[in-house]
Structure formats: C-alpha cells, structure tokens
N, C-alpha and C positions, 0 to 999 in steps of 0.2 A: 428527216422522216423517222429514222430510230429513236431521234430524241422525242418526239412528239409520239408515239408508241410507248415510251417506256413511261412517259409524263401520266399518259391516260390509262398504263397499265398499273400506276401509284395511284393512283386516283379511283380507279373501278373495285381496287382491294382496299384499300381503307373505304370505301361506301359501303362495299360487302360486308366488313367487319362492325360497321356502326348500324346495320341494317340488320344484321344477321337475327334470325331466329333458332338456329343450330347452338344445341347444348352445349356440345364440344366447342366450337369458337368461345361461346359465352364463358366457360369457364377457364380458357386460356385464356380472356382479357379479363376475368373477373381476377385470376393470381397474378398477373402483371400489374394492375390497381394497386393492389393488397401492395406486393413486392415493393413498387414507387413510393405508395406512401409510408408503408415499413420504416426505406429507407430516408428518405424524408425528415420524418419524424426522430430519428435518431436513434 
C-alpha cells in the first residue's frame, strides 16, 4: 500500500510540474534544462 502511494505520489508531481502554469516552477525547470544541457554540451 506504501509502495503504491508513493508510486502515485511520483507520478502526481511530475504531472504538476509538466502542467504547471506557475512562474516559479517554470523557472526552476527552465535552469534545470539550461544546467543539463550546459553540461551536456561540454
């Protein structure tokens, strides 16, 4: 039962986050983007 909670509880916040219309989220995944392909890139 915990595992299946915490499953949907991974699941509800990555939907939040790819849904979001909050500034504030958007711009900590827009510097996370940035940062990955920063490093990436070399």
């Amino acid at each position: 039962m915990v595992r299946e909670a915490a499953e949907t509880l991974k699941k509800s916040v990555l939907w939040d986050l790819l849904t979001t219309v909050d500034h504030k989220k958007i711009a900590v995944l827009y510097l996370l983007a940035g940062t990955l392909f920063f490093g990436k890139a070399g």
